[in-house]
C-alpha positions as CSV (number, residue, x, y, z in Angstrom):
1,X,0.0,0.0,0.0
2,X,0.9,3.2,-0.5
3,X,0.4,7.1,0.7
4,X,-1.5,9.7,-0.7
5,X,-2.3,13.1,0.7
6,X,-4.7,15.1,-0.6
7,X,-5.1,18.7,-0.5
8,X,-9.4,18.8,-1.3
9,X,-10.9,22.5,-1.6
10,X,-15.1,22.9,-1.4
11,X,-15.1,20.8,2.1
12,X,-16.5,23.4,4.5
13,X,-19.1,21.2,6.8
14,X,-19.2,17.6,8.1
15,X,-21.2,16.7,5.3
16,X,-18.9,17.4,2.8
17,X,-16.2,15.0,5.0
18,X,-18.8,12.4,5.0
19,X,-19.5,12.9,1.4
20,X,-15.8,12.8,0.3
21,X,-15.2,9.7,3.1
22,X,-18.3,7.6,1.0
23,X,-16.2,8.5,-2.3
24,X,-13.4,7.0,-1.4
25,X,-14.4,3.9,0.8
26,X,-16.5,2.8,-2.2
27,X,-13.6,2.7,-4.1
28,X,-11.5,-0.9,-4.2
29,X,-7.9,-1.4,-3.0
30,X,-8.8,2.3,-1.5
31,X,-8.6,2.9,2.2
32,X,-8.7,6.7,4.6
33,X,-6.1,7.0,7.3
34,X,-7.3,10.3,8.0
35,X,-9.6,12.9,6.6
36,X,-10.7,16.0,7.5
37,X,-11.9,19.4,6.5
38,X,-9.6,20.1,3.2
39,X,-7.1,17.3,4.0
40,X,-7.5,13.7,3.1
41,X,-4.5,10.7,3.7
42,X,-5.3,7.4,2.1
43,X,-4.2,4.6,1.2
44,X,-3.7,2.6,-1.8
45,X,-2.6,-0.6,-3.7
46,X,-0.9,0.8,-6.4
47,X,-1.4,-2.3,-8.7
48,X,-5.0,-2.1,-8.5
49,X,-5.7,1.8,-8.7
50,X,-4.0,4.7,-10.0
51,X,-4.1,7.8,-7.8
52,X,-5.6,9.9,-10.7
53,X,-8.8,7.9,-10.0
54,X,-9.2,8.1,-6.9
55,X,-8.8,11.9,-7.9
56,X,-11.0,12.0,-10.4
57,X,-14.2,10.5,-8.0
58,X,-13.6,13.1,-5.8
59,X,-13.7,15.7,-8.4
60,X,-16.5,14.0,-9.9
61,X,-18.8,15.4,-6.8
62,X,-17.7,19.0,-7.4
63,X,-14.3,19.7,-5.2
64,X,-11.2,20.6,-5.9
65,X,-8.1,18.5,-5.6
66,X,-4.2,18.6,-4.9
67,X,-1.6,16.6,-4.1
């Protein structure tokens, strides 16, 4: 597994953690080791997903991401 901290702008409530927590637990070989308001850390088995997707579902819901 490996690291990947994410930098996520539009998250101003505990929805929008919630929201952005439900994106990425859905996602396979995808785990959080800590998320919060702007900030995400997750990890992930880079021979099952690239981190452009897991990206790319958060964007999907309208917020802005960084690495």
């Amino acid at each position: 597994m490996e690291t990947l901290n994410l930098k996520i702008s539009g998250m101003g409530s505990a929805h929008c953690v919630g929201v952005v927590k439900n994106i990425i637990v859905k996602q396979d070989d995808v785990a959080i080791e800590n998320i919060e308001f702007g900030q995400a850390t997750v990890k992930y088995n880079p021979e099952k997903v690239k981190p452009e997707t897991i990206i790319q579902e958060i964007e999907k819901m309208g917020y802005k991401v960084d690495r």
